[in-house]
C-alpha positions, -999 to +999 in steps of 0.1 A: -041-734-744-072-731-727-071-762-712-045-750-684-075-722-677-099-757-671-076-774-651-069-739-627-109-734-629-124-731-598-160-744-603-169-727-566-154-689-582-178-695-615-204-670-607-231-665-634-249-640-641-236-619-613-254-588-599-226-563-591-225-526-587-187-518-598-149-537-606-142-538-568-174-558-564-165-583-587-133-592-575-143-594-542-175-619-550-151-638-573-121-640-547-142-652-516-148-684-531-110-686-538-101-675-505-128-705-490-108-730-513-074-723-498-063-706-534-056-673-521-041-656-486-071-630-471-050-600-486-059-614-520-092-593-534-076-561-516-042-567-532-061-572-566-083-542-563-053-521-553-034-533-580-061-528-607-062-491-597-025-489-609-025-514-641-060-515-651-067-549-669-099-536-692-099-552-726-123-543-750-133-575-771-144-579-809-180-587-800-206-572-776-187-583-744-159-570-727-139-586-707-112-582-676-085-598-660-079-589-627-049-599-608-022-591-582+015-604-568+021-645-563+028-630-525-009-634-521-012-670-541-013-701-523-019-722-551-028-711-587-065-710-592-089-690-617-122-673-608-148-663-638-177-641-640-208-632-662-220-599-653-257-594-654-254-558-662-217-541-671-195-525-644-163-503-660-130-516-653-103-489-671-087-500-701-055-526-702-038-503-732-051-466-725-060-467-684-077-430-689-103-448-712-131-470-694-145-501-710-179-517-692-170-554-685-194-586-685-169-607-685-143-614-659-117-641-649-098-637-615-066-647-619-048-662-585-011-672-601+015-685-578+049-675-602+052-643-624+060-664-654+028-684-647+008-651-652+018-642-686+016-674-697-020-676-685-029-638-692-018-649-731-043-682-728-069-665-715-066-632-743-065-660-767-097-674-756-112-635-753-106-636-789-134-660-797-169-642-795-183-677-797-167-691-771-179-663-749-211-662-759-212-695-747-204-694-713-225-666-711-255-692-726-241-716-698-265-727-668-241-741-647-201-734-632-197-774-653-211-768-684-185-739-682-157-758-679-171-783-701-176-750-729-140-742-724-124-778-727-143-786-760-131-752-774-094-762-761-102-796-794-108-771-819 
């Protein structure tokens, strides 16, 4: 599974150890690099701060990271790419399955899908991933946007 989240990986959008001050932040530092690569139309980080006000994509974890997927409409897509961030210090995203509850995030993949089916399909391969406190403990550990991408294709063999 998460080897569809390598091959969508944007090496450019994996920011680590990011220095943010809130979600909208976060999304706009991990879209730019989308937006440079031709993965996503200008309106993109706006859309997906817009639409993370209405269906908040918080997910409190297992271990001592939580994690969020932001996204918006394939309107805004060119071509399907991810973007993934460690947070050097939490920012609150609301909660995927109570929005009036808050979680603080260090861990957050941009999702830029370009059909609906695509994003549930990805949303479930990247939850299954979130899953694994190892596996996010080691990108976290990572020192580079490769040895990401190399973290998550060995954990795709297991």
């Amino acid at each position: 599974m998460s080897q569809e989240i390598v091959n969508i990986l944007e090496e450019k959008a994996v920011l680590l150890n990011l220095e943010v001050e809130s979600s909208d932040e976060v999304i706009r530092e991990l879209a730019e690099p989308l937006y440079q690569a031709g993965y996503v139309l200008e309106s993109f980080a706006d859309a997906a701060i817009e639409r993370e006000k209405a269906l908040p994509t918080g997910l409190p974890l297992m271990g001592n990271i939580n994690a969020a997927i932001p996204h918006t409409d394939i309107v805004h897509v060119k071509k399907p790419g991810l973007g993934l961030a460690t947070l050097k210090k939490p920012v609150t995203f609301n909660n995927m399955v109570s929005p009036d509850e808050t979680v603080e995030v260090q861990f957050v993949v941009l999702m830029a899908l370009d059909e609906a089916k695509a994003q549930v399909e990805m949303l479930q391969a990247i939850a299954g991933l979130l899953q694994n406190p190892d596996i996010i403990e080691a990108v976290f550990m990572a020192e580079s946007p490769s040895k990401v991408k190399e973290i998550l294709a060995e954990s795709n063999e297991e």
